[in-house]
Every structure is written in C-alpha cells, then in structure tokens.
GUGUZA-612592 format. One record per residue (C-alpha): residue in three letters; x, y, z. Coordinates in steps of 0.2 Angstrom, whole numbers, plus 5000, padded with zeros to 4 digits. Each point is the difference from the previous one (the first is absolute). Layout:
BEGIN
alaXYZ/...
***
This chain:
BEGIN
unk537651405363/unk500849915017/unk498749935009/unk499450105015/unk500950015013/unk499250095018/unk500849995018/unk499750095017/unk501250055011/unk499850065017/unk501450055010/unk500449905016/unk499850145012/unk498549925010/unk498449934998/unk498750034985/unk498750125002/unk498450044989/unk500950104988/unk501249864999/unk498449894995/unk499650114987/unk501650034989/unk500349805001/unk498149994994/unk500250104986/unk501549934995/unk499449825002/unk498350064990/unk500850094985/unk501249834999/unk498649894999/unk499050104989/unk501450014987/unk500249795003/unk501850055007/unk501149925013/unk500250105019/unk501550015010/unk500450075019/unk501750085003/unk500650045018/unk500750155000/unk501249995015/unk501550114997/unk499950095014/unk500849925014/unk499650125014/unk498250014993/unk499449844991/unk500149825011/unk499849834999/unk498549975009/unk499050154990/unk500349904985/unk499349875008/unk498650065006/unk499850084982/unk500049854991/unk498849915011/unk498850134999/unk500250004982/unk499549824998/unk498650015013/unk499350124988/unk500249884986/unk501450104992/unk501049864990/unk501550054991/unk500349924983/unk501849975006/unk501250005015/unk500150135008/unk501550125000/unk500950095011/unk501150174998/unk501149945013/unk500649854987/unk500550114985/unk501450145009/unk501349924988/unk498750044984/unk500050195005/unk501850015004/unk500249934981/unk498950144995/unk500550135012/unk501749974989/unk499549994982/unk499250175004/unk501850065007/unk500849934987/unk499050124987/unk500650145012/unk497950035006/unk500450015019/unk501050125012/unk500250005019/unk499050115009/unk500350065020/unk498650125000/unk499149955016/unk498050025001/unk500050155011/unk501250104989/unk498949974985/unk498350114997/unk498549944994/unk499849924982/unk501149934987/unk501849975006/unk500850174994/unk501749944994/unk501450055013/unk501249834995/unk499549954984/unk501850084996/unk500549825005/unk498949914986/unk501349884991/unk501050005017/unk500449835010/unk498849985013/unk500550065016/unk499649865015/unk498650085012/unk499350114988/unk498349994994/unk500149974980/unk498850104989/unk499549984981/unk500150134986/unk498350024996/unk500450104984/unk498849934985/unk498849925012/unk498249974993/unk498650105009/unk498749954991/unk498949865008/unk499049874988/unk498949955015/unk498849874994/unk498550045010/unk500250244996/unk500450064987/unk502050064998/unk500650125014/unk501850114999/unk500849975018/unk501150125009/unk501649974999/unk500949905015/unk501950075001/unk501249894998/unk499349875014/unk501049865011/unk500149824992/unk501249955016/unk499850075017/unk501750055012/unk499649865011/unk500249894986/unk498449954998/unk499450024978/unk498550125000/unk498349954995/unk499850064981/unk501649904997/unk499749825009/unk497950014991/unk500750044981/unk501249855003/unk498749875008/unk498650044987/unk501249954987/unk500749855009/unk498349955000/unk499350054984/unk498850095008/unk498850094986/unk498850095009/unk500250105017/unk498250045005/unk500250105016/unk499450155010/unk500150184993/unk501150055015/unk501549934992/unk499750074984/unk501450115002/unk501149865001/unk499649934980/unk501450124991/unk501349975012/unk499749814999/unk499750004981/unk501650124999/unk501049885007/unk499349844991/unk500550114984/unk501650035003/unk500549805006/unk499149964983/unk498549915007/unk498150014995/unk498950095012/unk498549925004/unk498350114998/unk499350105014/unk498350025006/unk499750115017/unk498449985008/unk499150115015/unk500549945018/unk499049985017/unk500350155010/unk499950055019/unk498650135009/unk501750124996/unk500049964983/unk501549915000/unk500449844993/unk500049875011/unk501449935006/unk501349895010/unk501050165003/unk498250095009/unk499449815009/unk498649984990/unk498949845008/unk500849844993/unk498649904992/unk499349865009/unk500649844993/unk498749885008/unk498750124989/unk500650034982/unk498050044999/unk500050135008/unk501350114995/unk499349934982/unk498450075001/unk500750175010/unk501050034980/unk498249964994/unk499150125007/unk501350154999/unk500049934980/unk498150015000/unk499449834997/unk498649925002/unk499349835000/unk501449975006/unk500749825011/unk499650005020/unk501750045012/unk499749825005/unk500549944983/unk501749914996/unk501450124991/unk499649874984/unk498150074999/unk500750165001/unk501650004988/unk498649904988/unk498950145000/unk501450144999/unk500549904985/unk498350014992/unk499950195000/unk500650034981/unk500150205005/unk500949995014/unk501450134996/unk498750134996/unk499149945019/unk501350075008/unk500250164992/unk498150055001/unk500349945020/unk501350134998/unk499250134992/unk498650005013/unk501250005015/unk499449835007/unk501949945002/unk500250085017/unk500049875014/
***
C-alpha cells in the first residue's frame, strides 16, 4: 500500500472562513492520525474569480493556524499544459464532443444529450467540450458511510467555452500528479467523486479513496461559504475560531481561545475518535453557526 498521502485545497476566491478551518482541520487530522504526509493546493483556475492576493491571504492564514504542508505547495495555474495533455488522450479515445448548449437553454438535471451526435468529432474552437459518461461508476466507496449509488450526472463539461478546463477535470489530474491517496473533504462535493474517479479511470490512473464528512452551515442551513461572505477567520486569533469548532463538535475540557493554534492542533490530534465527533455533532444539529 502507498504511503498516505492527504491535501487541502481551497480555492483562491477570497479569504478563509470557519468552514474553511474546518475541512483543512479534518484533512490535517485524518493525515496525522494515519502518520501520512499533508499537502495545500491553490486552486486558482478561475481568472475572473480566483486572485493573487486571496492566495496569499490564504496561505498566511493557513500558517497562522499552524497548517504546515508536508511539501510545496501547488498551484492549478502551473499545470494547464498537464490537462491539455489529458484533455487529448481522452479525444484521442473518441470520449469528448463539442457542446454550444448555453446554460439558459438547458433544464434542470443531467445534461440531456442534444450534441453528443458530435462524439468522436474534432473539437469545434469556442465550444464547451463535454464527456461521454456512458459506463461511469455510481457507486461511492466513501470511507467514513457506508457505499451509496449516486445519480447519474449527464455527460458533464471537462472544458468550459471560455477556455477554461472544468473542475472535475483539472482535480482527477492534480490528485494523480501528486499521488494524493486520500481526499478527505466535505459531503457537499460528494456528487463530484464518480465524475472525478470516471475520468481518473479512463486516463488509466489510481483513484485515491474518499471520505466526506459533515460541514459547518449557516442560520439558513447552507454551507458556509466565500460565494455567501461568510466572516473570514481572524488570523491574529487561531484560538478562537478553534475553540468555536470545539464547541459546535461538543467538546469539553477543551484548550482556552487564548491558547496557541499548536495547543490546539495537539489536542485535535489527541482525539482518536474524531471522525465519529463530527458526525454525532451532526447528528444532533450543533453544525449550524
């Protein structure tokens, strides 16, 4: 078995907020529980969206919460010429087909198939480029719930008409460049494991293994988020925000706000259960911020 291999990647879309905490706490835990190395990634594709000085800003806080990757970190921005290699082994086994459906034409759900006559057609310049999803794995060996069957997702968009290549497509690429082995990461992008283990498949690489895990949610029940301006975290108090996560997990006996981001990532780490923490949190709606 390869030696574990964890990483946390926020996307660089603005500044880290409790929920943001949280995923890279988990992730940072279940590494060091499992004696495995911890990487950050930058996810930073998104040019109108994702800037320099949030990445910044992100890494900075990560560190002042003493968040210490194993490694360098990466940067999506520095591999475009490893997805356009993949985005062309997948044409060249006939996977892909243009696609000028715009949003507003398209209902709700799965893409319903109005251009996959053009599968095994050149690419047209401009056009979104889509996958076939025929023989796509729905089922999800999730490490922390037992296997669940996902809906199906249509044949989704691997590279987007601006030119941009699509999420799914850029994260199955980058987990394998890195020999990532476990993904530990929140339940709202559970959807997202078939597609990236369907493409990890078909470029002949290993997937790693997934575990999702509750996430922090608003008064509205939503996930917090950059996109809904969730607080960013307060940098100059990692003890604070620390012992918020604390008491939404239930914890007692637990370090003072005042206490360094050390004393509390020591006593995080000396929680053997903490996976099954998080879910009884969950289970008795204490999550909610």
């Amino acid at each position: 078995m390869a030696p574990y291999r964890g990483r946390f990647a926020p996307s660089a879309t603005g500044p880290l907020h409790l929920g943001s905490i949280f995923a890279a706490l988990v992730s940072y835990i279940h590494a060091k529980h499992h004696n495995g190395e911890w990487l950050i990634r930058i996810d930073d594709l998104d040019e109108k969206r994702c800037k320099a000085i949030y990445s910044d800003s992100i890494l900075k806080c990560l560190d002042a919460f003493g968040f210490k990757p194993s490694e360098a970190v990466r940067f999506q921005t520095e591999r475009i010429s490893d997805y356009a290699l993949a985005l062309k082994s997948l044409e060249s086994k006939s996977l892909l087909y243009s696609c000028d459906c715009t949003r507003k034409s398209l209902p709700r759900g799965p893409y319903p198939g109005m251009c996959r006559h053009r599968i095994g057609q050149a690419l047209i310049e401009g056009n979104a480029v889509r996958i076939d999803t025929n023989g796509i794995d729905l089922d999800i060996q999730d490490l922390f719930t037992p296997v669940r069957r996902m809906s199906p997702p249509g044949d989704f968009i691997i590279k987007r008409r601006d030119g941009l290549f699509a999420y799914q497509l850029a994260c199955a690429i980058d987990e394998h460049i890195d020999q990532i082995t476990h993904v530990i990461r929140g339940i709202d992008l559970l959807e997202s494991t078939p597609m990236q283990c369907f493409i990890s498949k078909l470029l002949g690489y290993q997937s790693p293994s997934y575990g999702h895990f509750p996430v922090l949610v608003g008064a509205d029940g939503a996930k917090l988020s950059k996109q809904t301006f969730a607080t960013p975290v307060d940098w100059d108090q990692p003890g604070h925000s620390f012992a918020t996560i604390a008491r939404l997990l239930l914890l007692n006996d637990t370090p003072s706000e005042i206490d360094s981001a050390e004393i509390w990532l020591d006593y995080f780490l000396s929680l053997d259960n903490f996976l099954s923490i998080i879910v009884k949190a969950s289970e008795a709606n204490t999550l909610s911020i």
